[in-house]
PyMOL CGO cylinders between C-alpha atoms (Angstrom):
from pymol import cmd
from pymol.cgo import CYLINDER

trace = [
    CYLINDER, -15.09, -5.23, 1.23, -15.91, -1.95, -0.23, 0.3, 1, 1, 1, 1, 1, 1,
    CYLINDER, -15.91, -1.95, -0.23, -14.25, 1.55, -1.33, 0.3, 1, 1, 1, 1, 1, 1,
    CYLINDER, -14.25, 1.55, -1.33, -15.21, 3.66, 1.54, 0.3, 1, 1, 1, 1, 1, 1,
    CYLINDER, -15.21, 3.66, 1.54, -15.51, 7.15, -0.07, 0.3, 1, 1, 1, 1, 1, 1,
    CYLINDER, -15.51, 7.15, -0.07, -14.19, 9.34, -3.14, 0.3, 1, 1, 1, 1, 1, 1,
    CYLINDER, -14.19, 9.34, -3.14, -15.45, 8.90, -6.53, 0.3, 1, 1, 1, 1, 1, 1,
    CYLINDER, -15.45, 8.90, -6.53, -15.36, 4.90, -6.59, 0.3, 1, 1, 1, 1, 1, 1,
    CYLINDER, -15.36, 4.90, -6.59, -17.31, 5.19, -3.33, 0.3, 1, 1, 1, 1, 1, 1,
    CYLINDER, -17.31, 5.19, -3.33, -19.15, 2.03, -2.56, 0.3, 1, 1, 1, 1, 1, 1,
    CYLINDER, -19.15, 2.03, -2.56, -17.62, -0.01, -4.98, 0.3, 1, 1, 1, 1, 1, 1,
    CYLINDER, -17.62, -0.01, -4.98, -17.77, -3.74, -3.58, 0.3, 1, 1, 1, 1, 1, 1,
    CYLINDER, -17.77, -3.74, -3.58, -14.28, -5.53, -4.28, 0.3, 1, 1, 1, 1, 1, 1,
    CYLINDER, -14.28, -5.53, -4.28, -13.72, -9.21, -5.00, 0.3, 1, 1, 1, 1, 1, 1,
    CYLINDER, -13.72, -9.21, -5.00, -11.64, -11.10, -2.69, 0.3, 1, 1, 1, 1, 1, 1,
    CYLINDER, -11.64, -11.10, -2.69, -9.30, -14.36, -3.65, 0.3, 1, 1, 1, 1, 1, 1,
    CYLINDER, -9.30, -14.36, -3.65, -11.11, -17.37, -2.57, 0.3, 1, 1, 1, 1, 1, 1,
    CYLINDER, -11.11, -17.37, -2.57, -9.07, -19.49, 0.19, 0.3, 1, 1, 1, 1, 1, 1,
    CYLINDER, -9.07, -19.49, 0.19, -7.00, -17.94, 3.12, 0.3, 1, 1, 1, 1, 1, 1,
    CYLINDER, -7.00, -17.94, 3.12, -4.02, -17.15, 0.85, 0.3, 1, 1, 1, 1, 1, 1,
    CYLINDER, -4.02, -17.15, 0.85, -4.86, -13.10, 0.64, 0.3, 1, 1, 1, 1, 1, 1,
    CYLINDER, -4.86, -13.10, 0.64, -5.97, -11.49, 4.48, 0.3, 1, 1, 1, 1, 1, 1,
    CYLINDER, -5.97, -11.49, 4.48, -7.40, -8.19, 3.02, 0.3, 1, 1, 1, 1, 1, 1,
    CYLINDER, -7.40, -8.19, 3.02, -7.21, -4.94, 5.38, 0.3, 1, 1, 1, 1, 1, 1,
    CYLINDER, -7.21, -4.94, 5.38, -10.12, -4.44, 7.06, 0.3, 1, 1, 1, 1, 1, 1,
    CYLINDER, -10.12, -4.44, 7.06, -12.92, -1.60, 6.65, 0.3, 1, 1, 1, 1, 1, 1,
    CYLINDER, -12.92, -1.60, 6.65, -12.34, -0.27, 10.08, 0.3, 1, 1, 1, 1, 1, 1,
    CYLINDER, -12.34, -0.27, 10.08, -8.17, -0.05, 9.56, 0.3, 1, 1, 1, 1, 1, 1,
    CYLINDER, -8.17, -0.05, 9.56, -8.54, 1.27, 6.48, 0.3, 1, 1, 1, 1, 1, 1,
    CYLINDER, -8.54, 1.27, 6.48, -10.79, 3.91, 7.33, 0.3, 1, 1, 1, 1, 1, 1,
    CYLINDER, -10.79, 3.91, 7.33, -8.90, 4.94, 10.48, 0.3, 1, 1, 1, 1, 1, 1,
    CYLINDER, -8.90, 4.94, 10.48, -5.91, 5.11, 8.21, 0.3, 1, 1, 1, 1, 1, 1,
    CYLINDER, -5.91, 5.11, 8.21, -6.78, 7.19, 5.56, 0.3, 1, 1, 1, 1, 1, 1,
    CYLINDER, -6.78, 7.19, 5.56, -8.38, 9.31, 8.18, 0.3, 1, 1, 1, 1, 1, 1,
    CYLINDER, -8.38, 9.31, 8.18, -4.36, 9.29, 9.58, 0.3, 1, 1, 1, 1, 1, 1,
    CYLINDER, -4.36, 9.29, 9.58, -3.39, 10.20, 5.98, 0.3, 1, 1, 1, 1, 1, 1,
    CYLINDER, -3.39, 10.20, 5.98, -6.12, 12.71, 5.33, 0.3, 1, 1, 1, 1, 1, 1,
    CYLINDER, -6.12, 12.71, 5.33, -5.33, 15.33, 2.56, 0.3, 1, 1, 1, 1, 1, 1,
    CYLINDER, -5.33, 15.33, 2.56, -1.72, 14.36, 1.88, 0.3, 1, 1, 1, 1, 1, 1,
    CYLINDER, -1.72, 14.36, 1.88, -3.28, 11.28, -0.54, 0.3, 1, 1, 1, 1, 1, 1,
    CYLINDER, -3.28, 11.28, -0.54, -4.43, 13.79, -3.23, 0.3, 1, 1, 1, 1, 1, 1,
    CYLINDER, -4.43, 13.79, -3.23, -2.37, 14.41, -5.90, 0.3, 1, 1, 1, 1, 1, 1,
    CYLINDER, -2.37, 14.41, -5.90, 0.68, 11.57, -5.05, 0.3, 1, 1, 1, 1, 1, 1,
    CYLINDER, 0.68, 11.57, -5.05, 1.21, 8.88, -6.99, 0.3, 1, 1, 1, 1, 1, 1,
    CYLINDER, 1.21, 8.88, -6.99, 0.92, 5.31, -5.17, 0.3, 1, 1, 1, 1, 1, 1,
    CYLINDER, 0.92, 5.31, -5.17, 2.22, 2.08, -5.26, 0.3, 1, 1, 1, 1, 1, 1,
    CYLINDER, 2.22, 2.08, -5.26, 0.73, -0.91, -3.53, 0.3, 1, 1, 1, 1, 1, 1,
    CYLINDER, 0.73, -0.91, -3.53, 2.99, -3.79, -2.47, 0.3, 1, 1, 1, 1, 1, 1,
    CYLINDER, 2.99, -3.79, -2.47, 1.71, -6.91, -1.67, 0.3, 1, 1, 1, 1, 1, 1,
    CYLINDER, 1.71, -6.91, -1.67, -2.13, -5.42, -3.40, 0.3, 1, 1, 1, 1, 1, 1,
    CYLINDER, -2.13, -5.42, -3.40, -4.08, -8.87, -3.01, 0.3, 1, 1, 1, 1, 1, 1,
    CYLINDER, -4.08, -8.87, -3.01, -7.50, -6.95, -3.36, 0.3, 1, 1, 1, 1, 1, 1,
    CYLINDER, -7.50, -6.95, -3.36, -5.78, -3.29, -4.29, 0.3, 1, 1, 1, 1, 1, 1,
    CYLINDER, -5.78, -3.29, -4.29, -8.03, -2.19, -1.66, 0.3, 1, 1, 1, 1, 1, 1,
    CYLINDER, -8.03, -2.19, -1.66, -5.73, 0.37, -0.17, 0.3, 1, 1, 1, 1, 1, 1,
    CYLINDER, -5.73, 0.37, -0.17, -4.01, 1.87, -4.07, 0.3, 1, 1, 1, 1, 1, 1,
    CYLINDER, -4.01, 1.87, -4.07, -8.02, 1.75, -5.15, 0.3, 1, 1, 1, 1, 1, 1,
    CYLINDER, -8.02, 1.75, -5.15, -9.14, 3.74, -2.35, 0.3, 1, 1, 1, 1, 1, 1,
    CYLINDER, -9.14, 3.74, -2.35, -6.72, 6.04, -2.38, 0.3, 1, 1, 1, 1, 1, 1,
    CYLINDER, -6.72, 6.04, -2.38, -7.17, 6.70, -6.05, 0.3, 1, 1, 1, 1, 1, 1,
    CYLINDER, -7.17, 6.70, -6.05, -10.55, 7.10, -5.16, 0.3, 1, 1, 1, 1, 1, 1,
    CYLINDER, -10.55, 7.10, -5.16, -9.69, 10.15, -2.58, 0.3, 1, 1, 1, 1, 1, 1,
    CYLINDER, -9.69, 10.15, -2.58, -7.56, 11.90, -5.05, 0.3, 1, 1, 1, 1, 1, 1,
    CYLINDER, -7.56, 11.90, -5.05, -4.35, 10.21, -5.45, 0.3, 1, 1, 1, 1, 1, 1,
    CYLINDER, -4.35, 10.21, -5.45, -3.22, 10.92, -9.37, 0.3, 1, 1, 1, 1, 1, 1,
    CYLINDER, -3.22, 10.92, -9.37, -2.09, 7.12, -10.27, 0.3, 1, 1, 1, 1, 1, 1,
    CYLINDER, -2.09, 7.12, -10.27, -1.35, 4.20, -8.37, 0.3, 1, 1, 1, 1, 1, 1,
    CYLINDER, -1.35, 4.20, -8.37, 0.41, 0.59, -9.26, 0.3, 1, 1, 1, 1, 1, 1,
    CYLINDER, 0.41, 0.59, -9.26, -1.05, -2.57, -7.97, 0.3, 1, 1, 1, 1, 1, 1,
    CYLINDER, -1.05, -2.57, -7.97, 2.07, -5.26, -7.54, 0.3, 1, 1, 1, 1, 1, 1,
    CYLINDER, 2.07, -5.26, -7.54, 1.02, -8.44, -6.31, 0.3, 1, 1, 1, 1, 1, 1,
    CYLINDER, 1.02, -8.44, -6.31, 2.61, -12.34, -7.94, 0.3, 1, 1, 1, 1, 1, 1,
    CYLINDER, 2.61, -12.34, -7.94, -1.09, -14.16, -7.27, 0.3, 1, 1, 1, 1, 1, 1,
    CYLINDER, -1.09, -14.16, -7.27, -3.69, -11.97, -7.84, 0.3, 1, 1, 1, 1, 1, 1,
    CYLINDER, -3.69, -11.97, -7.84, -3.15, -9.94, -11.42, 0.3, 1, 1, 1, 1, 1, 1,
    CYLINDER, -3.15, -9.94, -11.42, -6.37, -10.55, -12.79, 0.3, 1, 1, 1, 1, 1, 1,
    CYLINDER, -6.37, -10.55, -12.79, -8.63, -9.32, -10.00, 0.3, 1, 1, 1, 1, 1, 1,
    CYLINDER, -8.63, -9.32, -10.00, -6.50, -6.87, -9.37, 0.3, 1, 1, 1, 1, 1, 1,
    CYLINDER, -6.50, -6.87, -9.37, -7.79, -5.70, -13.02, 0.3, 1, 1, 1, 1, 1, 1,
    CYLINDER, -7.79, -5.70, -13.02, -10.94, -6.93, -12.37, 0.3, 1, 1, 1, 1, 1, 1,
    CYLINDER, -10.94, -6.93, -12.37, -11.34, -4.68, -9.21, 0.3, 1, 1, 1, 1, 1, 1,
    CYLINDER, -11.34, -4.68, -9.21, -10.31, -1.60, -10.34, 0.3, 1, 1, 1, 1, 1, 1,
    CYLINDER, -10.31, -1.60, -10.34, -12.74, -1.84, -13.80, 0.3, 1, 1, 1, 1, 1, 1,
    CYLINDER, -12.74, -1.84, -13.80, -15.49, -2.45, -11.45, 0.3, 1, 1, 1, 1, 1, 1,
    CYLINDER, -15.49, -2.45, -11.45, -14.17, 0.86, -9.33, 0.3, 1, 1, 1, 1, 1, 1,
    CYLINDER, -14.17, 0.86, -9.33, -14.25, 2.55, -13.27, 0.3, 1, 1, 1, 1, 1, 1,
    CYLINDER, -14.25, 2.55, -13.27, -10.59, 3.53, -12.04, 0.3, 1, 1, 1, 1, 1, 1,
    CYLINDER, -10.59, 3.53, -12.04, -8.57, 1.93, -15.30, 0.3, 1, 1, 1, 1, 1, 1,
    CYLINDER, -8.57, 1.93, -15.30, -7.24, 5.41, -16.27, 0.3, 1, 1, 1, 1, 1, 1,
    CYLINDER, -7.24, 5.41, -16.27, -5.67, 5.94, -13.36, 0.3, 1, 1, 1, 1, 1, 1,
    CYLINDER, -5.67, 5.94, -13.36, -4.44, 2.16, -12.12, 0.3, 1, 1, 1, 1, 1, 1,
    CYLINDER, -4.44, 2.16, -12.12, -1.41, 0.33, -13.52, 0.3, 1, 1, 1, 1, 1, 1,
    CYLINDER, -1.41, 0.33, -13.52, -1.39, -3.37, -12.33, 0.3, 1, 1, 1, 1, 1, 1,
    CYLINDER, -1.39, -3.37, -12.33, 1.77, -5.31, -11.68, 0.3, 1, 1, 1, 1, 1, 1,
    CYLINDER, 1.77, -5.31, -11.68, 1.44, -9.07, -12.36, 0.3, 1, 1, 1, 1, 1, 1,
    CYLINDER, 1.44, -9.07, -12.36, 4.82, -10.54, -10.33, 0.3, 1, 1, 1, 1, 1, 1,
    CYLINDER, 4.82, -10.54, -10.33, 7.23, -10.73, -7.60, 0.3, 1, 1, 1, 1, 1, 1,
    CYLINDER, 7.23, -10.73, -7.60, 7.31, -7.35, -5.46, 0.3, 1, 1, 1, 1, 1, 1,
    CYLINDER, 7.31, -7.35, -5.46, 10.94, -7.31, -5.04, 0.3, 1, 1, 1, 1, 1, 1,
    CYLINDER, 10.94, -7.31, -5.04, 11.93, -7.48, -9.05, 0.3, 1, 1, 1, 1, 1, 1,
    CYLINDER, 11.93, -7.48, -9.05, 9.03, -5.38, -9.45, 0.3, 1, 1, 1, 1, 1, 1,
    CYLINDER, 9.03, -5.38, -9.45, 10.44, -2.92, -7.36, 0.3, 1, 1, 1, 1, 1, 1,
    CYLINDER, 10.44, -2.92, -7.36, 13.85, -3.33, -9.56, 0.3, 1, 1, 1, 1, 1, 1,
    CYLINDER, 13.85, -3.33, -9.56, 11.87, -2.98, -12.38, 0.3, 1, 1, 1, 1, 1, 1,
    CYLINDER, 11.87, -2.98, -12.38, 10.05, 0.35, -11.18, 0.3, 1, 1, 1, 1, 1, 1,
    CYLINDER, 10.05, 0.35, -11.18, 13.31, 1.68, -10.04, 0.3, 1, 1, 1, 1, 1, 1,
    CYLINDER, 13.31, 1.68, -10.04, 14.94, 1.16, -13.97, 0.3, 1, 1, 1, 1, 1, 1,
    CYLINDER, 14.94, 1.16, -13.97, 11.59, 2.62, -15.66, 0.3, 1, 1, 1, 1, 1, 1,
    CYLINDER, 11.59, 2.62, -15.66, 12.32, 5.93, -13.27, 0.3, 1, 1, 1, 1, 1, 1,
    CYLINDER, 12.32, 5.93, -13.27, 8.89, 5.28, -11.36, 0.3, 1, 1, 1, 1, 1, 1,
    CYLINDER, 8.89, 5.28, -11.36, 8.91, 7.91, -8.21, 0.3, 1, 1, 1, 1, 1, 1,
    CYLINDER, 8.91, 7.91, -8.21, 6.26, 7.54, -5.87, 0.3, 1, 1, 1, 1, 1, 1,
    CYLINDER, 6.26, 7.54, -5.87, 4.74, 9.48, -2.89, 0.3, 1, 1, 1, 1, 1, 1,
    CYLINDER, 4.74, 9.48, -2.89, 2.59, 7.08, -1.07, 0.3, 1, 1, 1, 1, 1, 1,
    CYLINDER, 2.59, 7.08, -1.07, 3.73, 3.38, -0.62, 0.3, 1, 1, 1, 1, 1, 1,
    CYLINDER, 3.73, 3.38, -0.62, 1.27, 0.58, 1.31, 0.3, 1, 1, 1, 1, 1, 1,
    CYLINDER, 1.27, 0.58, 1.31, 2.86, -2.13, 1.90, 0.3, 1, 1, 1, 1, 1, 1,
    CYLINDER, 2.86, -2.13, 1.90, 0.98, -5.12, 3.23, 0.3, 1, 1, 1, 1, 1, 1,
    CYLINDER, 0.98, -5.12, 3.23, 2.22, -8.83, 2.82, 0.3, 1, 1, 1, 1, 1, 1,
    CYLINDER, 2.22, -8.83, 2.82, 1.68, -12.05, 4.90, 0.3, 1, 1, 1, 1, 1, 1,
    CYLINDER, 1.68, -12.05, 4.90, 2.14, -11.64, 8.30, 0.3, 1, 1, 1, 1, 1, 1,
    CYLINDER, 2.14, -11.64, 8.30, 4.89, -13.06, 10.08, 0.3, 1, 1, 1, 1, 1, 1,
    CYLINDER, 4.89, -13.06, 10.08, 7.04, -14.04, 7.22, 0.3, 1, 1, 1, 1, 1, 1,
    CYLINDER, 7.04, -14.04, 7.22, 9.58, -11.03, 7.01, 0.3, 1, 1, 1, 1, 1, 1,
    CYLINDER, 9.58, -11.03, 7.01, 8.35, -10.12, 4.05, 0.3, 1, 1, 1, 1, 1, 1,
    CYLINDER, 8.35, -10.12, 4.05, 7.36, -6.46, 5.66, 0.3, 1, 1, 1, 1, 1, 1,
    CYLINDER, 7.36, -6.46, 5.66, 10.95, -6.03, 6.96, 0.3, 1, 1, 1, 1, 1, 1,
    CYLINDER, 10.95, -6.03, 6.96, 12.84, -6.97, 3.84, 0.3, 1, 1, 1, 1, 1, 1,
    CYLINDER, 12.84, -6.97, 3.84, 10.37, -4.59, 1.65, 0.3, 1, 1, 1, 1, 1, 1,
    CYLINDER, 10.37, -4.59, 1.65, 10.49, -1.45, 4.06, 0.3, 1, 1, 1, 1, 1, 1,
    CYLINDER, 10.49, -1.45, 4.06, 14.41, -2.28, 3.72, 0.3, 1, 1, 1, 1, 1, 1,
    CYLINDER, 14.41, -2.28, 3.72, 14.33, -2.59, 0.04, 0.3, 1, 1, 1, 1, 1, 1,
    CYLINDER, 14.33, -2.59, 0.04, 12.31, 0.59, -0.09, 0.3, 1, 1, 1, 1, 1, 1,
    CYLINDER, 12.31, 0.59, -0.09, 14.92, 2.67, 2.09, 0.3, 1, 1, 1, 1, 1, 1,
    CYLINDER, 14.92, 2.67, 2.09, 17.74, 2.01, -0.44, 0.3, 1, 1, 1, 1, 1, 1,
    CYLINDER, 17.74, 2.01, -0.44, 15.35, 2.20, -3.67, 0.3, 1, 1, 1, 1, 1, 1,
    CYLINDER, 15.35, 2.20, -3.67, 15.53, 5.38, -6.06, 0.3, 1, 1, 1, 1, 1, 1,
    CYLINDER, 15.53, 5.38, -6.06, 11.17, 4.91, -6.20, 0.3, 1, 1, 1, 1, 1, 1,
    CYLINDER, 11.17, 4.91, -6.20, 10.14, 6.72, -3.45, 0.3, 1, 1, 1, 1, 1, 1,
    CYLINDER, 10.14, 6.72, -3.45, 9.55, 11.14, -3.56, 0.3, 1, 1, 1, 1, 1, 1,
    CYLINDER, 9.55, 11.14, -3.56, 11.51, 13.54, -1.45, 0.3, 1, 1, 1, 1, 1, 1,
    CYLINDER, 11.51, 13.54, -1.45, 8.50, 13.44, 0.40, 0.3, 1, 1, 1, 1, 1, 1,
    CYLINDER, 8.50, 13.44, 0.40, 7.49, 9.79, 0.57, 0.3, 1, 1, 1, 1, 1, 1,
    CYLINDER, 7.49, 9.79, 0.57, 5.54, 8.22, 2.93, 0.3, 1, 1, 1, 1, 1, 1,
    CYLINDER, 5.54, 8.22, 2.93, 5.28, 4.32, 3.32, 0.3, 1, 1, 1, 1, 1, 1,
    CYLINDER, 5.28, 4.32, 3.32, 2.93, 2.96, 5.36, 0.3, 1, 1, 1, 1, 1, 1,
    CYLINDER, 2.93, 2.96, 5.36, 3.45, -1.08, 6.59, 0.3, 1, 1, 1, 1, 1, 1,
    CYLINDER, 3.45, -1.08, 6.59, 0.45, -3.39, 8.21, 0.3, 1, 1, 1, 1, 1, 1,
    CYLINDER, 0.45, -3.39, 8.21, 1.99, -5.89, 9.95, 0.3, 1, 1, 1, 1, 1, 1,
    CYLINDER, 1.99, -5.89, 9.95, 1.45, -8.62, 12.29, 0.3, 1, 1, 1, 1, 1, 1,
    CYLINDER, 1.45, -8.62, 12.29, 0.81, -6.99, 16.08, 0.3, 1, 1, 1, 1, 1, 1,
    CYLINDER, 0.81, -6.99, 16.08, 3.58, -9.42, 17.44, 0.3, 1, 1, 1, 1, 1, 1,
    CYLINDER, 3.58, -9.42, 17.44, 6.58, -8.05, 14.84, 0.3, 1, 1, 1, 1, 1, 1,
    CYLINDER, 6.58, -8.05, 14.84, 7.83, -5.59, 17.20, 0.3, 1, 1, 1, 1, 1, 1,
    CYLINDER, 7.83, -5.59, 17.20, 11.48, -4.95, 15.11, 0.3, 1, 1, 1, 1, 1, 1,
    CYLINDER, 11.48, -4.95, 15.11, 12.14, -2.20, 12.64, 0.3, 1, 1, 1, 1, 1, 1,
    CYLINDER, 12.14, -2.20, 12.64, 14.98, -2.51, 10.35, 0.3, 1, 1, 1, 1, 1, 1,
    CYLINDER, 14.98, -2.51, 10.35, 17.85, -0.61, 10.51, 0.3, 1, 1, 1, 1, 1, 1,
    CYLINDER, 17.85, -0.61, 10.51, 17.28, 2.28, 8.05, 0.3, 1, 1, 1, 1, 1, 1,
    CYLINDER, 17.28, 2.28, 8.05, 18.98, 5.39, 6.06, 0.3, 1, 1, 1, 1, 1, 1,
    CYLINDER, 18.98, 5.39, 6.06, 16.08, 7.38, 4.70, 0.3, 1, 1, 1, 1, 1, 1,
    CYLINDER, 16.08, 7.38, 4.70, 12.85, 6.46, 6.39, 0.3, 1, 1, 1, 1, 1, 1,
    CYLINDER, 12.85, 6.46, 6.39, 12.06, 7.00, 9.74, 0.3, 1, 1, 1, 1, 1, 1,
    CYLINDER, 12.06, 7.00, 9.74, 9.38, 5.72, 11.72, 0.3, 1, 1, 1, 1, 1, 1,
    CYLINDER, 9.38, 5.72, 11.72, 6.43, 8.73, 12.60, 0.3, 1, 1, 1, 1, 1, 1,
    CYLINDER, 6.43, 8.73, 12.60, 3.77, 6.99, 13.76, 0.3, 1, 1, 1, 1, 1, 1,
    CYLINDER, 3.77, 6.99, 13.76, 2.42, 3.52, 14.81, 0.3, 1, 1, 1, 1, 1, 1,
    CYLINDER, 2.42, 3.52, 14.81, -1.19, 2.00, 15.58, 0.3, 1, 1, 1, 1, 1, 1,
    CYLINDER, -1.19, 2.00, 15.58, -2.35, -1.46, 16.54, 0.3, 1, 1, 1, 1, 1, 1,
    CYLINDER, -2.35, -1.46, 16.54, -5.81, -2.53, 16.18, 0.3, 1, 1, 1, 1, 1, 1,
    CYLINDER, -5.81, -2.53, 16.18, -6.63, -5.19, 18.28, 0.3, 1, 1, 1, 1, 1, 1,
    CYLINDER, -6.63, -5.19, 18.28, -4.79, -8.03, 18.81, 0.3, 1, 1, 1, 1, 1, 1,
    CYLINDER, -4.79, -8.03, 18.81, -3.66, -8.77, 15.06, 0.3, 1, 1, 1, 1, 1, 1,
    CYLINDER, -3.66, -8.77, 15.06, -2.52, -5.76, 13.10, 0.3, 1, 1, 1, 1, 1, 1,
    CYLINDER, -2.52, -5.76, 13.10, 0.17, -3.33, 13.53, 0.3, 1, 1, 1, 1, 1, 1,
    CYLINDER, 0.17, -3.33, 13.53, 0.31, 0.05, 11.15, 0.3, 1, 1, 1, 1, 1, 1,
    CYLINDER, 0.31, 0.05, 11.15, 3.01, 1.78, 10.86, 0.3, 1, 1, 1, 1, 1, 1,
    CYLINDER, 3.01, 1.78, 10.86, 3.52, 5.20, 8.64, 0.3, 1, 1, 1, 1, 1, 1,
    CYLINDER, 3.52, 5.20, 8.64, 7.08, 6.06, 7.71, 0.3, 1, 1, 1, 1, 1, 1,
    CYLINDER, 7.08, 6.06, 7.71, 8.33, 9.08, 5.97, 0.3, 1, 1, 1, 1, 1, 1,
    CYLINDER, 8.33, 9.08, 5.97, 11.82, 10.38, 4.37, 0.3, 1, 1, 1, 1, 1, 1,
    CYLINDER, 11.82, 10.38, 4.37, 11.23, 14.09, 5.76, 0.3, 1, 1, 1, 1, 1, 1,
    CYLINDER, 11.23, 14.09, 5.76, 10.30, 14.44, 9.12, 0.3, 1, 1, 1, 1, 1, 1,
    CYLINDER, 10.30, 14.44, 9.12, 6.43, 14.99, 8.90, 0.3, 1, 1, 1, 1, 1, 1,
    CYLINDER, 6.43, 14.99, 8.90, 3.67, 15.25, 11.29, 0.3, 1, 1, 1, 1, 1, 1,
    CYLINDER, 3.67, 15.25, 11.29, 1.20, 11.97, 10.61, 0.3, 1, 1, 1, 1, 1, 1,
]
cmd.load_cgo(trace, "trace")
């Protein structure tokens, strides 16, 4: 597992030992940021659920201005990854649970533009995020939020702000899905 391009291109990132962490793969992460394109520059990030921090790392790589990591189990290589990216300056990680992080974000006035959000498939862990994200004061006027999921969890949430603009499944395991709180064409 690498950074695919920017200025940490090539970077190779440590993954948890064990099955605990299911990092995104090279190819969905690459067609996604292809999806994303241009509107990653410049937006602050947060990454729910980091494991690796693949997807906040990359996307500080391609010109996001600052991203937090959040993830309970994986603080330190979180840290370790993004010192071996050189990407410190820029990276903010998160050492606990995603939902009190969230709370805790929301207190310290955090807004963000981009939001990945990738947990453990099939636990509802997605769902009750992109629901806790739809009612939180974090995300921009212009957010986006984009969810991997299992390709079997077919069920959005009911929600107020976000609305679903585009979906993808790669193979028979993953489901992306970008949302946004302005209509936008992704």
């Amino acid at each position: 597992m690498r950074i695919i391009t920017g200025k940490a291109r090539g970077a190779r990132l440590k993954a948890p030992k064990g099955l605990s962490t299911r990092p995104t793969s090279d190819r969905v992460k690459e067609s996604l940021f292809s999806i994303l394109g241009g509107r990653v520059v410049g937006r602050r990030v947060l990454d729910l659920f980091a494991g690796t921090g693949s997807l906040g790392l990359e996307a500080v790589s391609r010109g996001a201005a600052f991203a937090v990591l959040v993830d309970k189990a994986t603080g330190n290589l979180l840290r370790d990854n993004a010192e071996h990216a050189h990407l410190t300056d820029v990276v903010r990680v998160v050492r606990g649970d995603v939902f009190a992080s969230l709370s805790r974000l929301a207190a310290e006035g955090e807004k963000f533009g981009l939001v990945f959000c990738d947990p453990p498939y099939a636990k509802g862990l997605w769902e009750r995020a992109l629901a806790a994200l739809d009612a939180s004061p974090v995300l921009s006027e212009d957010a986006l939020v984009v969810v991997e999921c299992g390709e079997d969890e077919k069920e959005v949430p009911p929600l107020s702000r976000l609305s679903l603009m585009r979906e993808e499944n790669y193979g028979h395991t993953t489901r992306v899905r970008i949302f946004a709180t302005l209509e936008v064409d992704v």
